[in-house]
N, C-alpha and C positions, 0 to 999 in steps of 0.2 A: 642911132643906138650903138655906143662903143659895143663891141666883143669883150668877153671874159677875157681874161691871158689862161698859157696852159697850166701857170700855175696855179694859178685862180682856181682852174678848174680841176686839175689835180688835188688840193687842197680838197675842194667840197668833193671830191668822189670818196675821198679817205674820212671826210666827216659823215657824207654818207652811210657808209660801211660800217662806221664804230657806234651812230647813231640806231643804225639797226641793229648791230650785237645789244645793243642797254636797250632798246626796245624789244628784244625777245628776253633778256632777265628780267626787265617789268612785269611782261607777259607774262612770263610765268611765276613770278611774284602775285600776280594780279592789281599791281599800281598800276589800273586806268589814268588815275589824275595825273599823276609822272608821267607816263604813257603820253597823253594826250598834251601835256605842258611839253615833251622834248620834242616832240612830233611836229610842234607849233614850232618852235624855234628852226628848228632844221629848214621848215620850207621858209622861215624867213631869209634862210639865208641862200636858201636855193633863189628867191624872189630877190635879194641883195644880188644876187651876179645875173639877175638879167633873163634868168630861163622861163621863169613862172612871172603874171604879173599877179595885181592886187585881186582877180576875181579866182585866183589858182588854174587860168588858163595858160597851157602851153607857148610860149612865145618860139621857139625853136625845134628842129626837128631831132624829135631822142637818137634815133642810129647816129646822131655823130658823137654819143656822149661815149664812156665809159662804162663799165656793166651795170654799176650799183645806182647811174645817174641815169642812166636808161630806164631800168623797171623801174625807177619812181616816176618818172616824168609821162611812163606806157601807163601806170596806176592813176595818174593823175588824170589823163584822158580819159580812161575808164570807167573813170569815179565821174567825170564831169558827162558822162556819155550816158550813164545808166540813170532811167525814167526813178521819178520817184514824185512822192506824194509833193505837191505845189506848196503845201505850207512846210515842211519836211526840207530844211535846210542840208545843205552837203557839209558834212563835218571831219575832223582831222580822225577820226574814227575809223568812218567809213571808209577814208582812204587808208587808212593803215592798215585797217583789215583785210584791202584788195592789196597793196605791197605787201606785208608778209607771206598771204597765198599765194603772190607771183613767184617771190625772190625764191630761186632754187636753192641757195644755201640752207634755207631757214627750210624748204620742206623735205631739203634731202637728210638734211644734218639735225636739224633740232625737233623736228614737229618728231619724229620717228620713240625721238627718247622721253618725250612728253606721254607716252601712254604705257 
């Protein structure tokens, strides 16, 4: 399995990042379906460089990422971690709701002006 380059991986830390700004104005827009349609794309292309495969398991270990590539990839495990009903599939929902709880940005800066 080739490695990302730094570029590569710079790239998706910045799409990362701007992927979760447009998913907390969704948010609070309340466009779920955007929400959950950019959320999708994003881990495709987290799964296009190699880090995630096709079941949304971790193929790498997050501390060597960057910060915004980190808490998704720790959300990711968490998501894939946490017990849940058998028929109750894991959804890009789920996970996003455990990354924006993680990302400090979003609970320092935005959750705060939300209420």
């Amino acid at each position: 399995m080739t490695q990302p380059s730094i570029e590569q991986l710079q790239a998706l830390e910045a799409e990362i990042e701007q992927t979760l700004y447009t998913l907390i104005d969704l948010e609070l827009e309340e466009n779920f379906p955007e929400m959950n349609t950019r959320f999708a794309q994003l881990l495709t292309k987290v799964q296009a460089t190699k880090l995630i495969d096709y079941k949304l398991d971790v193929l790498v270990d997050p501390q060597d990422f960057a910060a915004e590539t980190f808490t998704l990839l720790q959300c990711l495990i968490e998501a894939k971690a946490r017990p849940r009903k058998r028929q109750s599939l894991l959804t890009h929902r789920m996970i996003l709701k455990i990354w924006l709880r993680k990302n400090q940005r979003f609970m320092n800066e935005f959750l705060p002006q939300m209420f």
